[in-house]
N, CA, C and O atoms as a CHARMM CRD file, in Angstrom:
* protein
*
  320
    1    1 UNK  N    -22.35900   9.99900 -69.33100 PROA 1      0.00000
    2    1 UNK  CA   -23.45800  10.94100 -69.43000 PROA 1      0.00000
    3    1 UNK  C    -23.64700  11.29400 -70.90500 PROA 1      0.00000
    4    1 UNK  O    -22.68000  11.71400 -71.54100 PROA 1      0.00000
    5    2 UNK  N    -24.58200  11.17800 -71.35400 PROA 2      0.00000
    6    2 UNK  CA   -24.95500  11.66000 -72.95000 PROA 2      0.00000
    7    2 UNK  C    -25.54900  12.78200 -73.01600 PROA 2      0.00000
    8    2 UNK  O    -26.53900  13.14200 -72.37900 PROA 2      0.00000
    9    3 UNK  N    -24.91500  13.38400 -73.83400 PROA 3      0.00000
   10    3 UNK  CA   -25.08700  14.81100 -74.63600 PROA 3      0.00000
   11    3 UNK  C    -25.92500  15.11400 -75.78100 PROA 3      0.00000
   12    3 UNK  O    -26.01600  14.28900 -76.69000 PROA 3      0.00000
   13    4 UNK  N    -26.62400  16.35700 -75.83000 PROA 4      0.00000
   14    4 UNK  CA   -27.21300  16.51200 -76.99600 PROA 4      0.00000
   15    4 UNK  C    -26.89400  17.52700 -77.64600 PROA 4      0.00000
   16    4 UNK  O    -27.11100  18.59100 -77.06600 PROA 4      0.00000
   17    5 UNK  N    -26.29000  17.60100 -79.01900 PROA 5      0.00000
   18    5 UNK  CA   -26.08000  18.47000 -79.79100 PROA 5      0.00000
   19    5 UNK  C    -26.86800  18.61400 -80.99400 PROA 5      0.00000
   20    5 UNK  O    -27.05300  17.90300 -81.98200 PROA 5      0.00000
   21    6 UNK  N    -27.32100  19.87100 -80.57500 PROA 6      0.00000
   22    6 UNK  CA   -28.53200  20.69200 -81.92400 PROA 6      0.00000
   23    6 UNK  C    -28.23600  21.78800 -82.14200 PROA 6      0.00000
   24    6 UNK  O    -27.86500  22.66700 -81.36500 PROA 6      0.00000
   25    7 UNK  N    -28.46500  21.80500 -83.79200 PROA 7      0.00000
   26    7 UNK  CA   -28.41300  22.88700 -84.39700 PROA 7      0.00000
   27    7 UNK  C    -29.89400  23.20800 -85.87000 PROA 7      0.00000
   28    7 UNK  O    -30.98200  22.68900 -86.11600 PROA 7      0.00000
   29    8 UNK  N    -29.05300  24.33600 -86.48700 PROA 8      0.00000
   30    8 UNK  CA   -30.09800  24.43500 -87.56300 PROA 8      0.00000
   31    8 UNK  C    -29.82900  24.72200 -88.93300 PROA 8      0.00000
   32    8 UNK  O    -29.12500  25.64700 -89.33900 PROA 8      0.00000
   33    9 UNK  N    -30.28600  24.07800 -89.45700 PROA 9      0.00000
   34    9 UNK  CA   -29.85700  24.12900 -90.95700 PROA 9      0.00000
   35    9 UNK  C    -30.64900  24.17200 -92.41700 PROA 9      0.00000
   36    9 UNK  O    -30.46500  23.24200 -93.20300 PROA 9      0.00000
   37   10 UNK  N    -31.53400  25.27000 -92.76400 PROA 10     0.00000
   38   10 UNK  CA   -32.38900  25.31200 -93.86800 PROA 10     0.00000
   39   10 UNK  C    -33.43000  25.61100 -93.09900 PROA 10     0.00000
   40   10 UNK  O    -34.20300  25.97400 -93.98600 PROA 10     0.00000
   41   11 UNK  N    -34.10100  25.74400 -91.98400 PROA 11     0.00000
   42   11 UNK  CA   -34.93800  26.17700 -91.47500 PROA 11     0.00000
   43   11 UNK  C    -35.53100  24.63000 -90.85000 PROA 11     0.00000
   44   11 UNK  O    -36.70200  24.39300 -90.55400 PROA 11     0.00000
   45   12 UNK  N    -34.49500  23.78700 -90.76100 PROA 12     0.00000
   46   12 UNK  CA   -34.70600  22.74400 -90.18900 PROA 12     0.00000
   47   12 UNK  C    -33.83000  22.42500 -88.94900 PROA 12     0.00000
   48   12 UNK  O    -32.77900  23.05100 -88.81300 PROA 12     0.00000
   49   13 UNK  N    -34.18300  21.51600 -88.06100 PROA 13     0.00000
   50   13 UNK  CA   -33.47800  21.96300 -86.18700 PROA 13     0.00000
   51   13 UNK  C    -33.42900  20.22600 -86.25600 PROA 13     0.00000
   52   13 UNK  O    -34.35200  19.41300 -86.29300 PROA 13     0.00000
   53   14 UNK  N    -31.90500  20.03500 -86.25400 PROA 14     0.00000
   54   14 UNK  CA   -31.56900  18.15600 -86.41400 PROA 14     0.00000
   55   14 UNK  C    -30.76200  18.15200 -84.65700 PROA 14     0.00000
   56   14 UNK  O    -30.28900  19.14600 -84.10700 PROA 14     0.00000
   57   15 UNK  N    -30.79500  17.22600 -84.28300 PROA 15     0.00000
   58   15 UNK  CA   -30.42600  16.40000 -83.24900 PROA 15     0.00000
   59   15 UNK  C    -29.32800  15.16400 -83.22300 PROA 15     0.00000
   60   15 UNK  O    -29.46500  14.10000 -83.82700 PROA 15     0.00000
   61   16 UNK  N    -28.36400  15.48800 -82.50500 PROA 16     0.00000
   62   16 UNK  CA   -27.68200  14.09500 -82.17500 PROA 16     0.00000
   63   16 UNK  C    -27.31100  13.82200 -80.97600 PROA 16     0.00000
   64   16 UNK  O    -26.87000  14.80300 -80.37700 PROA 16     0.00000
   65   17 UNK  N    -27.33100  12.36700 -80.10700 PROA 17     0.00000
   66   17 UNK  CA   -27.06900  12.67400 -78.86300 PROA 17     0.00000
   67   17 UNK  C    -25.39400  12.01500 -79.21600 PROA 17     0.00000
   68   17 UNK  O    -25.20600  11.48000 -80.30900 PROA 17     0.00000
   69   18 UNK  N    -24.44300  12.10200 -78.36300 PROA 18     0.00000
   70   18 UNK  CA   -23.28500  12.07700 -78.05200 PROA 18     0.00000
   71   18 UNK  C    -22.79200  11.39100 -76.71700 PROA 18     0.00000
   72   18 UNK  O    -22.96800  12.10100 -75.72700 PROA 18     0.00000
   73   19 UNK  N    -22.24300  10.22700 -76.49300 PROA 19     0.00000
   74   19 UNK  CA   -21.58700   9.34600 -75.28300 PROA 19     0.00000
   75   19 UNK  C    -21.01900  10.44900 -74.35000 PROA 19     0.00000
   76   19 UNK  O    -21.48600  10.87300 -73.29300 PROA 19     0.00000
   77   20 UNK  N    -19.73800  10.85100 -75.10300 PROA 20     0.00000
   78   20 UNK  CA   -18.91200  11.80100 -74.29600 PROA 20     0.00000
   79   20 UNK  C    -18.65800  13.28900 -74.36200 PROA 20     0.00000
   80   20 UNK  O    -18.21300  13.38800 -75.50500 PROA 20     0.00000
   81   21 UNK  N    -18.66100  14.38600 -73.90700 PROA 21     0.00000
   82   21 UNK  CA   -18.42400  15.18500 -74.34700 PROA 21     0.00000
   83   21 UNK  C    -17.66900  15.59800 -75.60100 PROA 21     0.00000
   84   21 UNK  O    -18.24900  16.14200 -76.54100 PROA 21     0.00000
   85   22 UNK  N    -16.25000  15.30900 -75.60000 PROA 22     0.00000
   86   22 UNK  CA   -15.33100  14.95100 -76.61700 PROA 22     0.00000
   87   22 UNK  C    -15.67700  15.15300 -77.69000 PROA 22     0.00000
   88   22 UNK  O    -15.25900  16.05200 -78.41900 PROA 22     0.00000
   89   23 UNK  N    -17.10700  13.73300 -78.13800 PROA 23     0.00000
   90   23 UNK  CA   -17.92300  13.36300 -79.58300 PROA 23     0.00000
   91   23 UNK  C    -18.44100  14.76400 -79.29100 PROA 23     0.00000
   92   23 UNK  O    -18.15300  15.60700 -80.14000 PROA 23     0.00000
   93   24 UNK  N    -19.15800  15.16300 -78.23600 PROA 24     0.00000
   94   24 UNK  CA   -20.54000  16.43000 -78.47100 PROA 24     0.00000
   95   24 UNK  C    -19.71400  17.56900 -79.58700 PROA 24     0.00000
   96   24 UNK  O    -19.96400  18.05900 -80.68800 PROA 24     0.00000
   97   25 UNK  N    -18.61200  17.64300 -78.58200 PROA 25     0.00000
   98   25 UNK  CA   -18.29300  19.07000 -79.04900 PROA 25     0.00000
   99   25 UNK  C    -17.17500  18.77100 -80.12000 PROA 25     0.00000
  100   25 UNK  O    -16.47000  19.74600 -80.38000 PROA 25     0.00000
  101   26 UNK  N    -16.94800  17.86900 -80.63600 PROA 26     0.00000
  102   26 UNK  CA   -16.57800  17.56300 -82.28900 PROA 26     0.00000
  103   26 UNK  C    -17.66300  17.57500 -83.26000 PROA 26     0.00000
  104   26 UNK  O    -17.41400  18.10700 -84.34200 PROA 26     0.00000
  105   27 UNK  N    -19.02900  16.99800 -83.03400 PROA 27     0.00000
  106   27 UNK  CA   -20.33700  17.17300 -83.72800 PROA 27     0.00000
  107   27 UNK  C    -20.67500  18.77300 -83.67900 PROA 27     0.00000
  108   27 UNK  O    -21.49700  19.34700 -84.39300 PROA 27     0.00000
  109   28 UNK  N    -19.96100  19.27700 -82.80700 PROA 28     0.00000
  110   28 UNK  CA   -21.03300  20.87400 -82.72000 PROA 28     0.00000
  111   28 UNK  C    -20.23100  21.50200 -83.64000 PROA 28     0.00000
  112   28 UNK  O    -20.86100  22.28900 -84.34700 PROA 28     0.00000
  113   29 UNK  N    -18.73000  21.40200 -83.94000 PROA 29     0.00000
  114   29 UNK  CA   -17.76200  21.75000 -84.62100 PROA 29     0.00000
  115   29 UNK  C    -17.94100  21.26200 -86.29800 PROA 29     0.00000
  116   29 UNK  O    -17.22900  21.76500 -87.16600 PROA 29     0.00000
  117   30 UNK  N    -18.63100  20.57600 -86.50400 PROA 30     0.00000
  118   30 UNK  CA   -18.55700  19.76100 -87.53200 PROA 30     0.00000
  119   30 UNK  C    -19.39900  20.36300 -88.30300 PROA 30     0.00000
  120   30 UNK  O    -19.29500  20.78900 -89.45300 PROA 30     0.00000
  121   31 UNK  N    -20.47600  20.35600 -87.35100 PROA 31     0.00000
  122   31 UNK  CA   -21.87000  20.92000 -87.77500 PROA 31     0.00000
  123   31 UNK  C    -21.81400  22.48100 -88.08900 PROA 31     0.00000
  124   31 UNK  O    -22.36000  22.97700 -89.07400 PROA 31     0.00000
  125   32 UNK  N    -21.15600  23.13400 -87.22300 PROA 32     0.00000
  126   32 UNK  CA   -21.10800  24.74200 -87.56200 PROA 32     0.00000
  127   32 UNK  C    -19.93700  25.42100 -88.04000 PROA 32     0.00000
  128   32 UNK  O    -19.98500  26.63600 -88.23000 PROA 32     0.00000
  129   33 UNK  N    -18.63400  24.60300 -88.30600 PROA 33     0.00000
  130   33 UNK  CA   -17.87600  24.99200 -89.18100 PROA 33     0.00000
  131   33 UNK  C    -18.11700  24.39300 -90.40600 PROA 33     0.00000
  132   33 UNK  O    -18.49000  25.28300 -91.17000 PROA 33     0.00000
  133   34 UNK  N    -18.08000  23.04100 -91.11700 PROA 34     0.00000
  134   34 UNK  CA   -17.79200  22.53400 -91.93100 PROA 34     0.00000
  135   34 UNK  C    -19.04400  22.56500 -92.68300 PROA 34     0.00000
  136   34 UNK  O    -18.97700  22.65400 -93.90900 PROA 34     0.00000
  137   35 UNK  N    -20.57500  22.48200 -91.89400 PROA 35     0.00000
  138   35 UNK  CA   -21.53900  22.46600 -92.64100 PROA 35     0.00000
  139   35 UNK  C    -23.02000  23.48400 -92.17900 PROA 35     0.00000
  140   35 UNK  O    -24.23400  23.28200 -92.20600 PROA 35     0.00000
  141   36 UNK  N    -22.27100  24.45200 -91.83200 PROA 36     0.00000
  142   36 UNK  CA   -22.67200  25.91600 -91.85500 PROA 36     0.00000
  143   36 UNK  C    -23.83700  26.03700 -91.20400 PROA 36     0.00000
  144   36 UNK  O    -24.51400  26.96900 -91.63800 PROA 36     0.00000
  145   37 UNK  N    -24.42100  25.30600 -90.13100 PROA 37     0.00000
  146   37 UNK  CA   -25.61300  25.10500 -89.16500 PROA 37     0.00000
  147   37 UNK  C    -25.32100  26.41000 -88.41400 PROA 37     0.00000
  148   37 UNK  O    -24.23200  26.98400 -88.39300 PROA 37     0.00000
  149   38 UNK  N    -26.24000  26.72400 -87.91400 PROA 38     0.00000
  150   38 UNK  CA   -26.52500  27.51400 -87.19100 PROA 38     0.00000
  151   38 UNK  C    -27.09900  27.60800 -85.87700 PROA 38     0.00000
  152   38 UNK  O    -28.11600  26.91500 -85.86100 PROA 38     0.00000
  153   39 UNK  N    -26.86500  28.23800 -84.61100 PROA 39     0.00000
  154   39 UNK  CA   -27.38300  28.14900 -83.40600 PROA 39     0.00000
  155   39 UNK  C    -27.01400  26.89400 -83.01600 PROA 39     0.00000
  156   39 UNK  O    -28.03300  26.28000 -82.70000 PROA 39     0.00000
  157   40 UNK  N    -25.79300  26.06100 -82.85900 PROA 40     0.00000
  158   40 UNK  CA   -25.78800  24.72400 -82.55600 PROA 40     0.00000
  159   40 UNK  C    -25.20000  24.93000 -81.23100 PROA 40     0.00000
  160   40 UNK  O    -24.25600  25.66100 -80.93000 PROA 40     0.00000
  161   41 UNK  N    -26.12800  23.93600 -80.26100 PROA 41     0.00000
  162   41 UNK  CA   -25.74000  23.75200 -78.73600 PROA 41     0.00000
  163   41 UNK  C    -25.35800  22.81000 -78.67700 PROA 41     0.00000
  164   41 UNK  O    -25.30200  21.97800 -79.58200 PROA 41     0.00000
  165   42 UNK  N    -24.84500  22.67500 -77.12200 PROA 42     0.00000
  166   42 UNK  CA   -24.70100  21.30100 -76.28700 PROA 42     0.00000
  167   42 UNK  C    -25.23000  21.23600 -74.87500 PROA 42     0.00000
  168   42 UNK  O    -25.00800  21.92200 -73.87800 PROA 42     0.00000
  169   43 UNK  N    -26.19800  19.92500 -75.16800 PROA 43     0.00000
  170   43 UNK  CA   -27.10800  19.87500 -73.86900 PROA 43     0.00000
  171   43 UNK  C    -26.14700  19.24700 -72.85000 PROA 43     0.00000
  172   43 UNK  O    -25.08700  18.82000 -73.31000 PROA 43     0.00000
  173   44 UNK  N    -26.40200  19.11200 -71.31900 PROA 44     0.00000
  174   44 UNK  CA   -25.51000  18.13500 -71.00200 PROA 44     0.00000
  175   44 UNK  C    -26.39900  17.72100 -70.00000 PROA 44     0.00000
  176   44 UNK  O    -25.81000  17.05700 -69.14600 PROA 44     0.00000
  177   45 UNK  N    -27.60200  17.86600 -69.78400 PROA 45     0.00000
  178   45 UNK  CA   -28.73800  16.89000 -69.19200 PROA 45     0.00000
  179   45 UNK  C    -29.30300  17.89500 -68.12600 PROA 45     0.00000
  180   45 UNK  O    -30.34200  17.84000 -67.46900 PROA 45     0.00000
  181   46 UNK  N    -28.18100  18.94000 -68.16200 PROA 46     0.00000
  182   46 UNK  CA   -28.81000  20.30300 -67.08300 PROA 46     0.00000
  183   46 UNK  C    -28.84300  21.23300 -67.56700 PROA 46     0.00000
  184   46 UNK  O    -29.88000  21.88100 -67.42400 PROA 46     0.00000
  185   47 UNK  N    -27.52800  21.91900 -68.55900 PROA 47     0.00000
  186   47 UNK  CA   -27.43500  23.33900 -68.96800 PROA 47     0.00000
  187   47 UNK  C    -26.87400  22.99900 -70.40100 PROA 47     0.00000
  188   47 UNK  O    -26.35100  22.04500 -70.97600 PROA 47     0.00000
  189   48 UNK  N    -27.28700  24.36500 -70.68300 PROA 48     0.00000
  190   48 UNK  CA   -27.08100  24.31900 -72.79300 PROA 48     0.00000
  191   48 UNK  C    -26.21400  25.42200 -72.59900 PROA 48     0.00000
  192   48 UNK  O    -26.24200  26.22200 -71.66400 PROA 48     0.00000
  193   49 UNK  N    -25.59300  25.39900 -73.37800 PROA 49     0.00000
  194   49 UNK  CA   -24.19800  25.47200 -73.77000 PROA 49     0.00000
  195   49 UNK  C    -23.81400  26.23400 -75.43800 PROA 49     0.00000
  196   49 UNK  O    -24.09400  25.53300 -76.41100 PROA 49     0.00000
  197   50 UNK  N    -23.27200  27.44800 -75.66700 PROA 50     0.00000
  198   50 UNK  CA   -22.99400  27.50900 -76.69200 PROA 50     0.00000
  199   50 UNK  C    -21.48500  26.30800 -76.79600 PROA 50     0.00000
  200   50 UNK  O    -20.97700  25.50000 -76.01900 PROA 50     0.00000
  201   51 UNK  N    -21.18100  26.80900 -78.31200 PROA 51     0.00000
  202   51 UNK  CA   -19.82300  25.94400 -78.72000 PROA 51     0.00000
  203   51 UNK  C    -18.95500  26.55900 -77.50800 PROA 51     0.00000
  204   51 UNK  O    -18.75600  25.82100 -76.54400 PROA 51     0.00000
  205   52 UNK  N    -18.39100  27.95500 -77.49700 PROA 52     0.00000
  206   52 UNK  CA   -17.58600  28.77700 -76.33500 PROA 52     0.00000
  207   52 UNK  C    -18.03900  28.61200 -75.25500 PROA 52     0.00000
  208   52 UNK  O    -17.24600  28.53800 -74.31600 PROA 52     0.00000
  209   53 UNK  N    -18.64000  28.56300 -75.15200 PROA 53     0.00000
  210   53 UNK  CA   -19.50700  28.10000 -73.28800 PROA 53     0.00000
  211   53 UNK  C    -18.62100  26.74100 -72.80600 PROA 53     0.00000
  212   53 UNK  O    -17.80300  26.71400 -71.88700 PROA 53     0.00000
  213   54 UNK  N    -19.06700  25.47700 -73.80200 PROA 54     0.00000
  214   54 UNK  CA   -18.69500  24.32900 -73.51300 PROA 54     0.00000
  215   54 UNK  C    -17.32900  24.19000 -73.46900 PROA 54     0.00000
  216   54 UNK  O    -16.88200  23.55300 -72.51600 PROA 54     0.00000
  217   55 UNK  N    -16.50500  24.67000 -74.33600 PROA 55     0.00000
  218   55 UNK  CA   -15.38600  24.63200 -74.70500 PROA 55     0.00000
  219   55 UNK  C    -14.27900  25.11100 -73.39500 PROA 55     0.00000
  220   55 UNK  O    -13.15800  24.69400 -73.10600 PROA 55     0.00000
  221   56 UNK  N    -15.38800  26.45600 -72.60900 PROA 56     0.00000
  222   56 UNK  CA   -14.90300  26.85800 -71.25500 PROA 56     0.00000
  223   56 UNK  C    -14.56400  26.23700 -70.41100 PROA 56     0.00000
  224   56 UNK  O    -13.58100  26.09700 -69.68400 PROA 56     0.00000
  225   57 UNK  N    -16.25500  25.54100 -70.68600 PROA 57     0.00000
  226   57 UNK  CA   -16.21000  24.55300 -69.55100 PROA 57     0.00000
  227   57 UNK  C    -15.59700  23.01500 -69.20100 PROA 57     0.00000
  228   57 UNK  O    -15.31300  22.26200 -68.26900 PROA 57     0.00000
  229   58 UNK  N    -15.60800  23.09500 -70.18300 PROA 58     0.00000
  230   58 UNK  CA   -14.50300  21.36700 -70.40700 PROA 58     0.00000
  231   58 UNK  C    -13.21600  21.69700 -69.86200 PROA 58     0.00000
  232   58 UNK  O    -12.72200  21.17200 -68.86400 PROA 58     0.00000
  233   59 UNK  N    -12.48900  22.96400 -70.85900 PROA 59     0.00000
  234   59 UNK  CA   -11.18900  23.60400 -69.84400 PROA 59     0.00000
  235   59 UNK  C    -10.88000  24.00500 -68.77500 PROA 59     0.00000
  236   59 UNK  O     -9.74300  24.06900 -68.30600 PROA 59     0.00000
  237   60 UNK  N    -11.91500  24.32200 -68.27700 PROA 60     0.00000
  238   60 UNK  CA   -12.01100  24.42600 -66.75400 PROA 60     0.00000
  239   60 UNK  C    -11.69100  23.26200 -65.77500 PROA 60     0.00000
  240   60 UNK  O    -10.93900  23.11800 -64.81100 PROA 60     0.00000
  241   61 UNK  N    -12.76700  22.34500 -66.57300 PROA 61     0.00000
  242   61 UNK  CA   -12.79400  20.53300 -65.80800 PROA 61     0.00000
  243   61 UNK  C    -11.66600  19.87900 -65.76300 PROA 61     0.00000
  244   61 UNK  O    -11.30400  19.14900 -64.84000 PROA 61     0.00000
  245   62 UNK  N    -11.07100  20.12300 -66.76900 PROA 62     0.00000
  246   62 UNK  CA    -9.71200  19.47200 -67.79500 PROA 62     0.00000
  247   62 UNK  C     -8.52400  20.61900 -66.54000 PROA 62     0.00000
  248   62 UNK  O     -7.47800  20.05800 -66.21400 PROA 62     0.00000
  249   63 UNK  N     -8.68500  21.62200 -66.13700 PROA 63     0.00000
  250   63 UNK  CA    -7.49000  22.19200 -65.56300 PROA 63     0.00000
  251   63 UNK  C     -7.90400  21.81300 -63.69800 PROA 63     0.00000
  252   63 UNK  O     -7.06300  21.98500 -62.81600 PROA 63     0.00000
  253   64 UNK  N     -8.74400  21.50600 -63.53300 PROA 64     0.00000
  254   64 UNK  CA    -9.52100  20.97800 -62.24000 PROA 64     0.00000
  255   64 UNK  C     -9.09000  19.97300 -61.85200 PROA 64     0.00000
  256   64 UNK  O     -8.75300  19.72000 -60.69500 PROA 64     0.00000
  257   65 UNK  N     -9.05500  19.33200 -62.71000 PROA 65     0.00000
  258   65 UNK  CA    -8.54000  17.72200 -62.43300 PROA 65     0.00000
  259   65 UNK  C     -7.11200  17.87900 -62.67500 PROA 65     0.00000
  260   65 UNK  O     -6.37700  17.20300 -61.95500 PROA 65     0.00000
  261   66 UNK  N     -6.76700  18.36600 -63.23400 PROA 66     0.00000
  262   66 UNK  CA    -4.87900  18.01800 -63.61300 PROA 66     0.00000
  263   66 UNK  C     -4.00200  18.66700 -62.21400 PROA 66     0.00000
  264   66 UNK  O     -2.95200  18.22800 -61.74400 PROA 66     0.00000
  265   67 UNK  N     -5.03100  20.16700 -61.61400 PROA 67     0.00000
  266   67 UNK  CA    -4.56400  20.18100 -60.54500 PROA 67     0.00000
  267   67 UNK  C     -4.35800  19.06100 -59.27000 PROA 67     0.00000
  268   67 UNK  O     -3.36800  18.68400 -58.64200 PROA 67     0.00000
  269   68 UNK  N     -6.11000  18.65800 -59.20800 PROA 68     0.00000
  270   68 UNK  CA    -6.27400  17.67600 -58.28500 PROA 68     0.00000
  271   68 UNK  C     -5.12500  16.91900 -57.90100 PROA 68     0.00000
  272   68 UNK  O     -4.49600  16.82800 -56.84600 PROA 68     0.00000
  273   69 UNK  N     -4.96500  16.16300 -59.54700 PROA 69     0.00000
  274   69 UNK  CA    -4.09900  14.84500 -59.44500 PROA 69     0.00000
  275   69 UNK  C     -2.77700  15.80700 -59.13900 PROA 69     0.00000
  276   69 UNK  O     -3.00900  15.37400 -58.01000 PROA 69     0.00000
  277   70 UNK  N     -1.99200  16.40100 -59.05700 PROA 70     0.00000
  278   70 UNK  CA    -0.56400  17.03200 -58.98500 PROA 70     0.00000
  279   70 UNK  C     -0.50600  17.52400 -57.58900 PROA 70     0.00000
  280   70 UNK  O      0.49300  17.90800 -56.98000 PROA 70     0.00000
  281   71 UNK  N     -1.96600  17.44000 -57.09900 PROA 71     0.00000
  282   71 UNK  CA    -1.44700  18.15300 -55.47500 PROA 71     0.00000
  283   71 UNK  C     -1.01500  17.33400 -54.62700 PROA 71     0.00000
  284   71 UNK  O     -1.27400  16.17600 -54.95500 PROA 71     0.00000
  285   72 UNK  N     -0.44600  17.43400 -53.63800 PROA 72     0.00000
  286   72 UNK  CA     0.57200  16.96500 -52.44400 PROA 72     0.00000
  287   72 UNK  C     -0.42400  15.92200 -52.01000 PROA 72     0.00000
  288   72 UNK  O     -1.56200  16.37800 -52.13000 PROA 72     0.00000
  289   73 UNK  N     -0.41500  14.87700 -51.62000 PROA 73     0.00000
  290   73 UNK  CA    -1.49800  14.27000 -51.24800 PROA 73     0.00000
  291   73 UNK  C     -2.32200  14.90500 -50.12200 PROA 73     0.00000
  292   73 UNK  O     -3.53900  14.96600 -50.29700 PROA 73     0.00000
  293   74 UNK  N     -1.65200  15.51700 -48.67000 PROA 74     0.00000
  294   74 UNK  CA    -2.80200  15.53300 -47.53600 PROA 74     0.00000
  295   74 UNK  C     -3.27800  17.28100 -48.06600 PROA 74     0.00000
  296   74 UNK  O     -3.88400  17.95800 -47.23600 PROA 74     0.00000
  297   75 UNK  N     -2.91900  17.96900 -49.62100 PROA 75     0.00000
  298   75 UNK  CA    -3.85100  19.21100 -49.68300 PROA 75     0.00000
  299   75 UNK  C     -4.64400  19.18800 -50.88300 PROA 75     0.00000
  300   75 UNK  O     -4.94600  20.18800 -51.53400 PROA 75     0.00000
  301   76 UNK  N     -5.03500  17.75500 -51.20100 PROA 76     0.00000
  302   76 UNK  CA    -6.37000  17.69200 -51.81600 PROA 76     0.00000
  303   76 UNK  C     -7.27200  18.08200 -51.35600 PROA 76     0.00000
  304   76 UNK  O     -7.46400  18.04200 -50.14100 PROA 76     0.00000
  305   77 UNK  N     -8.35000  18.73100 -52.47000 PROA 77     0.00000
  306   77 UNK  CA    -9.55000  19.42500 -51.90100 PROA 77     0.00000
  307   77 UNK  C    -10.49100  18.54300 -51.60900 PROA 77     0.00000
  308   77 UNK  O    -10.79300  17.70300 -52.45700 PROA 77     0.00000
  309   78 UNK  N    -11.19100  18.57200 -50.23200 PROA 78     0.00000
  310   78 UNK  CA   -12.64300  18.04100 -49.67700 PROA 78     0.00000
  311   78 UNK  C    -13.23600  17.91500 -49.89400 PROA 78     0.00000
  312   78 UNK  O    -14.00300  18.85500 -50.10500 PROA 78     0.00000
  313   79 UNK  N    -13.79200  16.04300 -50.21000 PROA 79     0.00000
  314   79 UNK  CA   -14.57200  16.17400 -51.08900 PROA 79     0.00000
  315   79 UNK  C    -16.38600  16.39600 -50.43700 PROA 79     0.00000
  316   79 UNK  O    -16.62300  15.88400 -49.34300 PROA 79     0.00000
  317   80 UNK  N    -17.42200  17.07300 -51.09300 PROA 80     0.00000
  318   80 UNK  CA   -18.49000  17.45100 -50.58900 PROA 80     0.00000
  319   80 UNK  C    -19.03000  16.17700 -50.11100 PROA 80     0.00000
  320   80 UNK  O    -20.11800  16.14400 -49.53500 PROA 80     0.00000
């Protein structure tokens, strides 16, 4: 799924899209620590995302799955 990360910088609003999350939110980091952009999101094809938003939400995904895989096999959760 490709990502879009935008921000702003000089009164100018630049764009990059991103393969994996991973890249997104290293570009959003890059962009608003190292080279002082401002308002920089991450699209993810449904919802925008500050840097802390995403960062939530990846940890969330990232602790979702590590459960998954560690549970007993017959009390995996159902899948929809």
């Amino acid at each position: 799924m490709p990502y879009l990360v935008q921000g702003s910088i000089d009164d100018y609003t630049l764009a990059v899209t991103a393969a994996t999350a991973q890249e997104a939110f290293a570009k959003a980091i890059e962009w608003q620590v190292a080279q002082k952009f401002t308002d920089v999101s991450i699209y993810d094809g449904t919802k925008v995302y500050s840097i802390d938003a995403f960062s939530v939400a990846m940890a969330l995904l990232e602790i979702a799955k590590t459960v998954e895989a560690t549970a007993e096999p017959g009390l995996k959760a159902k899948e929809k």
